[in-house]
Structures are given as structure tokens and as C-alpha cells.
PAROVEX-216609 format. One record per residue: y, x, z of N, C-alpha, C, O in turn; residue in one letter. Coordinates in steps of 0.001 Angstrom, whole numbers, padded with zeros to 6 digits, always signed. Layout:
<votis>
YXZYXZYXZYXZA/...
</votis>
This chain:
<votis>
-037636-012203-025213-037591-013345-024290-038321-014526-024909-037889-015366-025699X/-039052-014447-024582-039938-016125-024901-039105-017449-024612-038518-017796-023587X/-039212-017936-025571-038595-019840-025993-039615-020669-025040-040520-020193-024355X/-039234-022043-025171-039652-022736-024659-041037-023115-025169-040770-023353-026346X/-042079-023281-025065-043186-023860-025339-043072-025198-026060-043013-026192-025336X/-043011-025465-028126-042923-026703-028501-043798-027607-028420-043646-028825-028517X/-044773-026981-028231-046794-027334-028038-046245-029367-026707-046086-029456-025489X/-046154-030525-027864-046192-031402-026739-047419-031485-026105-047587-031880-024951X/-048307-031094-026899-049710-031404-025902-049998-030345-024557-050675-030509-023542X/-049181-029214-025028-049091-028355-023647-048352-029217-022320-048820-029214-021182X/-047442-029746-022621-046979-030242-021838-046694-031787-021572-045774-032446-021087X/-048295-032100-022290-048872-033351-021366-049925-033027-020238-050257-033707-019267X/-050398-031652-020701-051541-031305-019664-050512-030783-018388-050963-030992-017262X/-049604-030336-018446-048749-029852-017753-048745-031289-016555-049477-031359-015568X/-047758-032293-016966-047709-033082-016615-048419-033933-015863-047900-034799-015159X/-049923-033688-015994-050969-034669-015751-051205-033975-014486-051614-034576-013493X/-050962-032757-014501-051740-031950-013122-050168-031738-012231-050025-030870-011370X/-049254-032555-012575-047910-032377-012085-047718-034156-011268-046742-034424-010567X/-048644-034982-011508-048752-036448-011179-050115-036931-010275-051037-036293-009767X/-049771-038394-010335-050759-038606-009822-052245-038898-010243-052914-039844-009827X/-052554-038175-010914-053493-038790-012034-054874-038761-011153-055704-039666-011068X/-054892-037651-010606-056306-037434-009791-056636-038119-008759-057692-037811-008206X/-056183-038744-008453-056024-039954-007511-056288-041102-008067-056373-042066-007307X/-056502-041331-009640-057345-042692-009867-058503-042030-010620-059177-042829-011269X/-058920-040623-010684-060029-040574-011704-061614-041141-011109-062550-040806-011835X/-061868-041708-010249-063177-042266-009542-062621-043842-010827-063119-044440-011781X/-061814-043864-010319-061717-045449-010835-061824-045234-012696-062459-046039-013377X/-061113-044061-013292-061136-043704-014432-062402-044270-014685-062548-045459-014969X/-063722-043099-014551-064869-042823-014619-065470-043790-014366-066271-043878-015297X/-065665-044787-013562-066433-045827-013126-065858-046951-014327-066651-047481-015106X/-064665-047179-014356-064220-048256-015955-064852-047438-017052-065334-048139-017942X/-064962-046278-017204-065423-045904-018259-067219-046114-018690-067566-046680-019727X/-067934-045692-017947-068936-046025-017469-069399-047868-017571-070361-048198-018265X/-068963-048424-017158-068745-050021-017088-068438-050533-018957-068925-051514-019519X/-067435-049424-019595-067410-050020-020805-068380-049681-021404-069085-050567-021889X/-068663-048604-021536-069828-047933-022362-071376-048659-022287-072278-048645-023125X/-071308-049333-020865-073014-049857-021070-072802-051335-021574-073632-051983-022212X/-071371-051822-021126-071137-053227-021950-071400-053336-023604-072102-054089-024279X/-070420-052125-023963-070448-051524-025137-071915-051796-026011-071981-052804-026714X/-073066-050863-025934-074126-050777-026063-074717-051694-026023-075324-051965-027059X/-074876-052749-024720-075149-054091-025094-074615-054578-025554-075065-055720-025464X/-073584-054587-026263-072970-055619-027258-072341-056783-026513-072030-057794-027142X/-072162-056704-025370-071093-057601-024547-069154-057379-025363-068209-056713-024939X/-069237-058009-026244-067918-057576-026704-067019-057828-026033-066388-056844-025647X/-066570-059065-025620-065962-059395-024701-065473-058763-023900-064275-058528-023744X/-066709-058281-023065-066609-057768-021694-066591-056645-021861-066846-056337-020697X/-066481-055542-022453-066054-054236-023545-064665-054238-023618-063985-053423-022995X/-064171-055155-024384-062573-055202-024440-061544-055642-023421-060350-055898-023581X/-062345-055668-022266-061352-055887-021232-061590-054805-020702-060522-054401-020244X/-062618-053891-020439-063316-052827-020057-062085-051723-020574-061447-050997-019812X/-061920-051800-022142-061272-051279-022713-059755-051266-022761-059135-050208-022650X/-059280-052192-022891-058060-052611-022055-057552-051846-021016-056695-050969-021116X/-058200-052272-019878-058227-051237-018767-058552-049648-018415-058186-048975-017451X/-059273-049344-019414-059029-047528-019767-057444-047225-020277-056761-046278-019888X/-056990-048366-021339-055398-047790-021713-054727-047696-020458-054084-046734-020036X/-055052-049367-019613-054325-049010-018414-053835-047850-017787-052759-047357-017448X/-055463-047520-017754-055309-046271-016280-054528-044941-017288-053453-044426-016979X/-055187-044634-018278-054356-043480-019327-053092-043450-019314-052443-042475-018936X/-052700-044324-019651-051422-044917-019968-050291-044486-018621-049214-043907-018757X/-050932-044976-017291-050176-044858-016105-050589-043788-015988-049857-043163-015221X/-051651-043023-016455-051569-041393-015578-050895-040782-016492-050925-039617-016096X/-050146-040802-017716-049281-040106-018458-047239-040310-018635-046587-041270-019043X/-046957-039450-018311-045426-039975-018264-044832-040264-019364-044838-039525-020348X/-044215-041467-019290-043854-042367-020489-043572-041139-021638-043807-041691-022713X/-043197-039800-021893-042806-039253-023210-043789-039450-023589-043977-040089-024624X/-044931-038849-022701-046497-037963-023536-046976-039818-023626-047610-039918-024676X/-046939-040500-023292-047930-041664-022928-049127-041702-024435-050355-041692-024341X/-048414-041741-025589-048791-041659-026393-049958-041045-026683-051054-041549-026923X/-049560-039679-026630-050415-038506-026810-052334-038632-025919-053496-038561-026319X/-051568-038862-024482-052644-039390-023662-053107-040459-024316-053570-039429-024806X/-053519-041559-024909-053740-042776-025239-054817-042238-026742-056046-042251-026811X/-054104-041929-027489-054494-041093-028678-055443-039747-028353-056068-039435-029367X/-055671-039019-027409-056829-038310-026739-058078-038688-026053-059222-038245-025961X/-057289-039843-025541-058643-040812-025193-059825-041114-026083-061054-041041-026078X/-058979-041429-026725-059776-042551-027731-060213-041667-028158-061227-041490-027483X/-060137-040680-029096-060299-039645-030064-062074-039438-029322-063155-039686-029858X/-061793-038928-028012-062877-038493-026841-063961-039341-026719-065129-039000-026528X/-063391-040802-026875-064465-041968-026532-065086-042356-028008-066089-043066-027931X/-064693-042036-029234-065004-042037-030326-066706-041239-030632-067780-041650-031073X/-066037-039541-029966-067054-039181-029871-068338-039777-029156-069237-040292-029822X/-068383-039698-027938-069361-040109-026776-069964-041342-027664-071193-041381-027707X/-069310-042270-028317-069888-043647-029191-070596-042872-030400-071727-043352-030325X/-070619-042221-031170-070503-041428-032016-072257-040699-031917-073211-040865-032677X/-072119-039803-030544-073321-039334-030019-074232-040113-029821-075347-039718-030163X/-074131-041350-029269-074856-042180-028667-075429-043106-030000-076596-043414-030241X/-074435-043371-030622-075481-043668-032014-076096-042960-032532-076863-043631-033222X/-076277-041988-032664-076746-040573-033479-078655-040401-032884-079688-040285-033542X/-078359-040472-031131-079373-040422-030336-080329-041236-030152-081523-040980-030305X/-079613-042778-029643-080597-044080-029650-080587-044950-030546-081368-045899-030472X/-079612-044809-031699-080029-045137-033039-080745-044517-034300-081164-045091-035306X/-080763-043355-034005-081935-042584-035031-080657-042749-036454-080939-042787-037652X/-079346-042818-035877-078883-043053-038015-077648-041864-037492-076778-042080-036648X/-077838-040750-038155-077073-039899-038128-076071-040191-038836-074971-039934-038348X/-076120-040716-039983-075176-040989-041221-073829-041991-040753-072614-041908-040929X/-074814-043061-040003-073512-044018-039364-072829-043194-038401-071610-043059-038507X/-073557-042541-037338-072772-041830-036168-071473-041240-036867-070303-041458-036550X/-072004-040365-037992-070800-039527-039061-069660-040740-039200-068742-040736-038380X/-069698-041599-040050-069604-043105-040826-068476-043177-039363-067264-042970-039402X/-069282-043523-038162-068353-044360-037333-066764-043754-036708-065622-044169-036515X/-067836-042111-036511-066513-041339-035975-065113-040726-036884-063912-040611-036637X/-066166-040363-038265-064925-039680-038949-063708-041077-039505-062578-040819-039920X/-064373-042766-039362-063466-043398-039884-062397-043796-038650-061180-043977-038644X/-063343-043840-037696-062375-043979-036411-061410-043400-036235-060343-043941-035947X/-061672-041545-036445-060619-040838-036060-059352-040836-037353-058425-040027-037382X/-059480-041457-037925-058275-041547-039173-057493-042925-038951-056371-043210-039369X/-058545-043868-038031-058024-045053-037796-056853-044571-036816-055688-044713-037188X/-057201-043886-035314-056487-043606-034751-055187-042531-034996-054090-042527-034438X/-055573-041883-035743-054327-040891-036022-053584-041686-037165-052383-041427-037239X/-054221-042884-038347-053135-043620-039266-052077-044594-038303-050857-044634-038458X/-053002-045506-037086-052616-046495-037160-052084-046804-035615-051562-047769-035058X/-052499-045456-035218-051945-045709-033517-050528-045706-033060-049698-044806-033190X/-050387-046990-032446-049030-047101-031576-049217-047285-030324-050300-047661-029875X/-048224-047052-029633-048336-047705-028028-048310-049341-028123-049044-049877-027293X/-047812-049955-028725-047686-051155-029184-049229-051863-029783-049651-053015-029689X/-049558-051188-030132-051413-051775-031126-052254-051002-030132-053397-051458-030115X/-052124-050238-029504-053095-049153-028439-054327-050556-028348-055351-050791-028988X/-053945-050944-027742-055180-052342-027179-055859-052596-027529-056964-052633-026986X/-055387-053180-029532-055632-053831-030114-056655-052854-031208-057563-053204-031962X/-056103-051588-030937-057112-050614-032100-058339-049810-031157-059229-049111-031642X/-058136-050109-029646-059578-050034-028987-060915-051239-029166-062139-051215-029038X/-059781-052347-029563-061200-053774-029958-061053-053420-031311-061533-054474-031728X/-060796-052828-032294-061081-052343-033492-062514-051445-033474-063534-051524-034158X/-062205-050768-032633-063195-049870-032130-064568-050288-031831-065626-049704-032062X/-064367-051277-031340-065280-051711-030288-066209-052578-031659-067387-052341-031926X/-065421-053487-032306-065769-053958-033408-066760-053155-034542-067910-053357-034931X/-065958-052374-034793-066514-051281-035628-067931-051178-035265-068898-051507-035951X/-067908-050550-033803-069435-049768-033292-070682-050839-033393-071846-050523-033639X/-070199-052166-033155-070974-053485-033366-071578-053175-034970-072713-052747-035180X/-070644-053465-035960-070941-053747-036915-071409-052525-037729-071729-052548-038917X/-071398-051323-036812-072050-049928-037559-073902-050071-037486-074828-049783-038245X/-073727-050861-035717-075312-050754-035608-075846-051862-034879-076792-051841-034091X/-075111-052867-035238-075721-054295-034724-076494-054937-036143-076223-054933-037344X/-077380-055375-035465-078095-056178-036731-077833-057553-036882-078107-058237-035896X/-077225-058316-038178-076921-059737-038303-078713-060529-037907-079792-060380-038479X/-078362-061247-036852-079376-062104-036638-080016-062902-037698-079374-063684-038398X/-081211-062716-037809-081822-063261-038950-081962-065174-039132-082187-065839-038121X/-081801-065843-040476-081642-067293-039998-082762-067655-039059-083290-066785-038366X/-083219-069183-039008-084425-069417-038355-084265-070592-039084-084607-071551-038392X/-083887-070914-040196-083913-072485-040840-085285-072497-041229-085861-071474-041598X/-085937-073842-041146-087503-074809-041246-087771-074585-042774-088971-074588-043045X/-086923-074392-043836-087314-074502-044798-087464-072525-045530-086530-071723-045526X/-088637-072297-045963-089340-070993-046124-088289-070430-047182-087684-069407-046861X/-088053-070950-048277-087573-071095-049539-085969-070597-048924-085656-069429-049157X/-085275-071208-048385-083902-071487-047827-084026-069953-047232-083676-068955-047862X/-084674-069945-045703-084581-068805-045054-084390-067255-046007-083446-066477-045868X/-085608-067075-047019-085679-066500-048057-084435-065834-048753-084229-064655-049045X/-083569-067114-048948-082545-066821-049813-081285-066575-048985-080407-066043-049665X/-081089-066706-048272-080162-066630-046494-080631-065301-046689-079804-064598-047270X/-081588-064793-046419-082077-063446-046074-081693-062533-047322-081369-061369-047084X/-081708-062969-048581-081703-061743-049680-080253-061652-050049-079858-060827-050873X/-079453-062509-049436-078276-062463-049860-077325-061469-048633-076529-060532-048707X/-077912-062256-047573-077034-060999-046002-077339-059855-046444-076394-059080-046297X/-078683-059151-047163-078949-057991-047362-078490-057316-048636-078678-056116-048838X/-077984-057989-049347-077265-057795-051001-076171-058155-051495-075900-057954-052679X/-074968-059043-050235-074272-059253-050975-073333-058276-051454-072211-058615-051831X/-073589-057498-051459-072624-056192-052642-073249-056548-054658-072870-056236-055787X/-074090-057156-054176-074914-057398-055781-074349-058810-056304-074178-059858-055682X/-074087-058449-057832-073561-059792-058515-074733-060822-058368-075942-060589-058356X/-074256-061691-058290-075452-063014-057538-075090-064645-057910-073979-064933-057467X/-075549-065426-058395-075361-066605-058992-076481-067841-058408-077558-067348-058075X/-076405-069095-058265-077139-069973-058274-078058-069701-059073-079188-069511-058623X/-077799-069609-060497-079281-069741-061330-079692-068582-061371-080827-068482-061839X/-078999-067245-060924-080043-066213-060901-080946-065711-059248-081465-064614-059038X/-080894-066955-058237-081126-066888-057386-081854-067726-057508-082765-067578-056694X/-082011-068777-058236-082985-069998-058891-084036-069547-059275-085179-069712-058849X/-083329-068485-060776-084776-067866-060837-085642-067040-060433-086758-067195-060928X/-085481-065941-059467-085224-065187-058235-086837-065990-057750-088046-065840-057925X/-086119-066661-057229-087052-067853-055981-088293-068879-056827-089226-069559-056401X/-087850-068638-057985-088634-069952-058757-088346-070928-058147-089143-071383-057327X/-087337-071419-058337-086960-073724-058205-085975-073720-059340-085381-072756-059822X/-085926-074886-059643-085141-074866-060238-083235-074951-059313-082958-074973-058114X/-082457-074973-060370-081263-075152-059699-080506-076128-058673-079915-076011-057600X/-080841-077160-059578-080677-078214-058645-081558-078441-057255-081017-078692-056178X/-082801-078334-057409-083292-078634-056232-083171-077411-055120-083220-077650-053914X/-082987-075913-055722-082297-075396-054588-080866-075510-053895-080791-075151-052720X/-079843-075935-054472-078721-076081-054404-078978-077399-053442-078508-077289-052310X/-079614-078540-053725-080370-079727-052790-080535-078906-051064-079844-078945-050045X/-081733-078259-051421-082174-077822-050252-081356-076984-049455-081204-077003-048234X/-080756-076109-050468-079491-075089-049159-078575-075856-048715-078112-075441-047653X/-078081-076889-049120-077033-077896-048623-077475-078362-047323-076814-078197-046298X/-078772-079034-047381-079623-079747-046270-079852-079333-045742-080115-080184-044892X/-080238-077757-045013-080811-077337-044285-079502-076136-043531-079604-075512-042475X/-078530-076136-044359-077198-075155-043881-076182-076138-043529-075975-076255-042321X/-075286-077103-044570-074603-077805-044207-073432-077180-044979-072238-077479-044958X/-074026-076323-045600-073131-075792-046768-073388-075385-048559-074577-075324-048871X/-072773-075224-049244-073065-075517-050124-073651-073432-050757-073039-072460-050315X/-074850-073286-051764-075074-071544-052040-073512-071040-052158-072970-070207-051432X/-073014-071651-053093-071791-070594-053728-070709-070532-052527-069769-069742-052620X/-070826-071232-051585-069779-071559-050275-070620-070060-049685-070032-069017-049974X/-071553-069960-049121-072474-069330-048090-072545-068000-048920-072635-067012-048190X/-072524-067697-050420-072656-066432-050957-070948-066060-050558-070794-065109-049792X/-069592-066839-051099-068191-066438-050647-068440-066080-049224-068249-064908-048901X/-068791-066831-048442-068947-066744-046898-068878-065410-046419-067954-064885-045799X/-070147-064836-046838-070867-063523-046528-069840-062412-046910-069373-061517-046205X/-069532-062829-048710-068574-061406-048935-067451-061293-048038-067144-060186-047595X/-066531-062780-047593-065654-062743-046986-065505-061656-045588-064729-060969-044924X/-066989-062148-045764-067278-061868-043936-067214-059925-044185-066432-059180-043596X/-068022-059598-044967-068174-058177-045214-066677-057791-045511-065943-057201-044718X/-066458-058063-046325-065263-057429-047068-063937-057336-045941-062843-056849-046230X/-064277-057877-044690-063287-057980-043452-063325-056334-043050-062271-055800-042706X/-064382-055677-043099-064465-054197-042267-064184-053307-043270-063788-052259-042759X/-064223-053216-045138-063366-052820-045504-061798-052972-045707-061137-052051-046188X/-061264-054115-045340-059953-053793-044796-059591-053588-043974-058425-053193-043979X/-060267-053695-042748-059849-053223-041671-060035-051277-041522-059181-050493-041108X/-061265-051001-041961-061338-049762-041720-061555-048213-043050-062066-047096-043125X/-060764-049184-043851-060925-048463-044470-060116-047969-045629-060107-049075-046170X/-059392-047186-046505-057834-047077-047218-058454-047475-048568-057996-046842-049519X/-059401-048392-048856-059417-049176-050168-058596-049801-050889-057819-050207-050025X/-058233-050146-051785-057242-050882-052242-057508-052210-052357-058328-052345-053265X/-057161-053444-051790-057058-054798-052144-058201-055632-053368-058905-056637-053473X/-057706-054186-054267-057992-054799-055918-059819-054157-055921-060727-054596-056627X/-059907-053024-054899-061554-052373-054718-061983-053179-054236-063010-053736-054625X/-061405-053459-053353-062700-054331-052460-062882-055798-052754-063737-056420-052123X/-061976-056534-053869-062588-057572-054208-063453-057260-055737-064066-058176-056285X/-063409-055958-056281-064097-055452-057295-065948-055310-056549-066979-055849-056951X/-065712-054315-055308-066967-054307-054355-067402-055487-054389-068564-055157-054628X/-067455-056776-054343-067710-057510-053717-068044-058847-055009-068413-059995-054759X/-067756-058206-056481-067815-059019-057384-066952-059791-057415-067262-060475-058390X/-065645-060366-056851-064618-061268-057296-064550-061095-058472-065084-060130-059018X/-063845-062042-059129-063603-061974-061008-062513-061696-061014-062064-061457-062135X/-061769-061607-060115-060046-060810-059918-059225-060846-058483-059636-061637-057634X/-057936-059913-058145-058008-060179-057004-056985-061699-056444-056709-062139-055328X/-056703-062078-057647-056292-063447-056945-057110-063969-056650-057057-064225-055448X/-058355-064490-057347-059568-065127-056444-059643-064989-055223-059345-065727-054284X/-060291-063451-055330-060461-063062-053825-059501-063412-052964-059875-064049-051979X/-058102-063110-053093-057321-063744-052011-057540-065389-051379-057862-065929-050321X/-057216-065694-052506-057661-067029-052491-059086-067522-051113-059118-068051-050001X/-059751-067118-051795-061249-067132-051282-061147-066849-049625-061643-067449-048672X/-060434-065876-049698-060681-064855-048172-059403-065496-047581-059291-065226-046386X/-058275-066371-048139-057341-067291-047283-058185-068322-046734-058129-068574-045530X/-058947-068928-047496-059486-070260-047476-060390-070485-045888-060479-071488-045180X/-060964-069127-045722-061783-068902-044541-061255-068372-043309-061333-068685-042121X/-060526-067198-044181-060139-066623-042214-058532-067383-041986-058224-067376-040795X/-057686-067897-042715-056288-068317-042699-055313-067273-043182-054121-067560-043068X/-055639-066084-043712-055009-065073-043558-055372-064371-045392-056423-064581-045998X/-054253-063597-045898-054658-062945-047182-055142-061960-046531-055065-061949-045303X/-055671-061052-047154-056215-059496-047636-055323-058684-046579-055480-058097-045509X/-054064-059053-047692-052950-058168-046534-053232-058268-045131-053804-057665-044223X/-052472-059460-045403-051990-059540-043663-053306-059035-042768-053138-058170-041908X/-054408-059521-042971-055606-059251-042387-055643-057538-042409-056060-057089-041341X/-055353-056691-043235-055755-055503-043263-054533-054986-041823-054683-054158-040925X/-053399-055886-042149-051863-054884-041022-051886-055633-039611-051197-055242-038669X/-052790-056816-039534-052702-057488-038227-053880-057262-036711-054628-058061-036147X/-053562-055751-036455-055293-055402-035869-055545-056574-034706-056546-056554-033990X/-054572-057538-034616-054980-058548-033533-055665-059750-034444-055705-060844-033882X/-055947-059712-035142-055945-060961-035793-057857-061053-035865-058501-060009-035765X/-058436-062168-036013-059445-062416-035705-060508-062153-036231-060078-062074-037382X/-061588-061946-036326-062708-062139-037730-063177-063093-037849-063387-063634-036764X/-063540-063741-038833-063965-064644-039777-065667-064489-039437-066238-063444-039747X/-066327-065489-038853-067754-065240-038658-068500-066551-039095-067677-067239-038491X/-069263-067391-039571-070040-067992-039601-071183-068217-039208-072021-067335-039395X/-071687-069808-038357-073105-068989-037528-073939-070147-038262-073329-071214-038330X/-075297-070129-038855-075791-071033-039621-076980-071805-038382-077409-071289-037350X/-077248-073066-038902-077779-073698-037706-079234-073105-037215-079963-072482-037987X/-079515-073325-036078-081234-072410-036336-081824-073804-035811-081622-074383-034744X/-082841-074250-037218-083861-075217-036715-084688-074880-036384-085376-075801-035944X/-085353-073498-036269-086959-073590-035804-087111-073441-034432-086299-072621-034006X/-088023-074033-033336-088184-074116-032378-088913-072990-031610-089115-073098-030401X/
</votis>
């Protein structure tokens, strides 16, 4: 005599064809569709409401046991399709790998019905910062732009005023002069800036330890880094790594050229 079937995923599919589910899949498909080209353009915004509204409809076509399960299949599904689509019209196979295999650990570590929302704009985040390119400065001064530029592209590399002095040929002072004047911030502010800014997507996506990723990033220890990375986003290391609602830390530098 055969037992009951323990398989819950058997009997979410069960369920789904036992409801009303087929009765919103036009609307499914068309939100889905709607996120995906937002997506791609980089409409974040308008992505995460996009996105939002896929839990919606999932969510209501699954009966509160499975809800979960449905929610966590989704995503898993839409991981891929993001996944492909970088692979295809981005030419970087490595990130496509990069985006999906970290995603799918994101979702199976960190998924609740409770964060569902909040770990689809994780998502959404992610795919930005897998294959969006940081806009390049446009500051008037050649020298400045220069050093703006070698630093977005290096800051994983130990890096100093005077070895960026000598780097550039000026001396110290008068570059430290000129990046002030033309940013409104000070090098060693704008080099923290950057790591801060980076070092946000290894805690968010990734099981590093606290003490790695301010090692990655050259801190001289990880109280600094805390320090450093309070000072900007309001938030430590921690909290930032367990709060998937919580904000990112971005800086936008002025663009003088016309």
C-alpha cells in the first residue's frame, strides 16, 4: 500500500492546477515581460515594482502552506532567464555564471516570505552591478578625471595620495588642491568612498567574513573599516550585510564638462 506522497513540491504543483492560478497567467506573463525589459534598461525603480508584483501574483496563486515554495521557484526561474540574457547580449559568460550561481544561494540562504520583496531588489541590484558600467567622471580638469578613473577601476589595489602623486606626476599637495576643487571632496575621502561603495555587494552577496572584506579592500583593520563604512552608509558591516531593505551607499561626483 503506498503512503502518502512527502514530496511538498509535489503537492504545490498539485495545488496550483487545483486553484485559480490560470486565470491570472496573461497578467503573470505580461508583468513578467514588463520587468525584464525595465530590468535590462536599468530602470531600477520601475523593475522593483515590476518585481514586487510578480511576488504578488505567485504568492496569490499558491496556497498559503506551499506559498513559500512558489515564491522560491520563481525566482530561482527568473535568475536563470537574467542569467541567459547576460551570457547572450553581454558577451561575459563568467558574470552570467557569477550572477546566477550567487543568486541561487542567495535565495535558498536567505529567503523568507517576510524578505521575499526585498531579496527580488537584491536581485535586481545585483544584475545592475554585474553588468552596468559606473559612469565615467566628466570633471574639466584632465589630471583629476585621470585619477577618478584609475581608482573606480582599482580600488581593490593598495593606493595612497603620494603614490597616486607619483602615479600622475604632481606633486602632493597640488593634487590633493585640485581633487578638492574640482570634486568637493577630499582623495582619501573619494578613495574610502569607492571601497565603501564596492565592499557593499560583498556583503550583501556574498558569505565573506567582515574581517575579508575589509582585508579586500586594504583597511588596516576591521575596526577601521567599520568605522569608515558607518560614517557613509549609517549602518556597520553587520547590520548592512542582515538588513536586505536597507539602502546603498552611492556617491555621484559633479560633471563639469559641457
Amino acid at each position: 500500500m503506498m503512503g502518502e506522497n512527502p514530496v511538498s513540491e509535489n503537492k504545490f504543483v498539485d495545488e496550483i492546477k487545483n486553484n485559480d492560478y490560470f486565470e491570472v497567467v496573461e497578467q503573470f506573463f505580461e508583468t513578467e515581460e514588463k520587468l525584464l525589459k525595465q530590468l535590462y534598461r536599468f530602470e531600477k525603480k520601475e523593475a522593483k515594482n515590476a518585481a514586487k508584483k510578480m511576488i504578488e501574483i505567485v504568492s496569490e496563486a499558491s496556497k498559503k502552506d506551499n506559498e513559500l515554495i512558489g515564491i522560491k521557484y520563481y525566482l530561482i526561474a527568473l535568475t536563470g532567464i537574467i542569467a541567459r540574457h547576460i551570457r547572450k547580449e553581454h558577451s561575459a559568460t563568467k558574470k552570467a555564471l557569477s550572477f546566477n550561481a550567487t543568486s541561487l544561494i542567495l535565495i535558498e540562504q536567505r529567503l523568507t516570505i517576510d524578505n521575499a520583496e526585498n531579496l527580488a531588489d537584491e536581485l535586481i541590484e545585483f544584475f545592475i552591478y554585474i553588468v552596468g558600467e559606473r559612469k565615467p567622471s566628466l570633471l574639466m580638469h584632465h589630471t583629476v578625471n585621470k585619477v577618478v578613473q584609475y581608482i573606480d577601476k582599482e580600488v581593490e589595489v593598495p593606493m595612497s595620495v603620494e603614490g597616486l602623486s607619483e602615479m600622475f606626476d604632481v606633486s602632493t599637495s597640488h593634487l590633493s588642491r585640485i581633487f578638492r576643487e574640482h570634486t568637493g571632496i577630499t582623495l582619501v575621502e573619494y578613495i574610502n568612498v569607492r571601497k565603501v561603495e564596492e565592499s557593499q555587494y560583498y556583503l550583501r552577496f556574498s558569505d565573506m567574513k567582515i574581517s575579508d572584506v575589509s582585508d579586500r579592500f586594504n583597511f588596516c583593520n576591521q575596526s577601521y573599516f567599520t568605522r569608515i563604512f558607518k560614517k557613509y552608509t549609517g549602518e556597520t558591516p553587520r547590520r548592512f550585510r542582515n538588513n536586505l531593505a536597507g539602502e546603498y551607499f552611492r556617491l555621484t561626483l559633479p560633471l563639469e564638462e559641457k
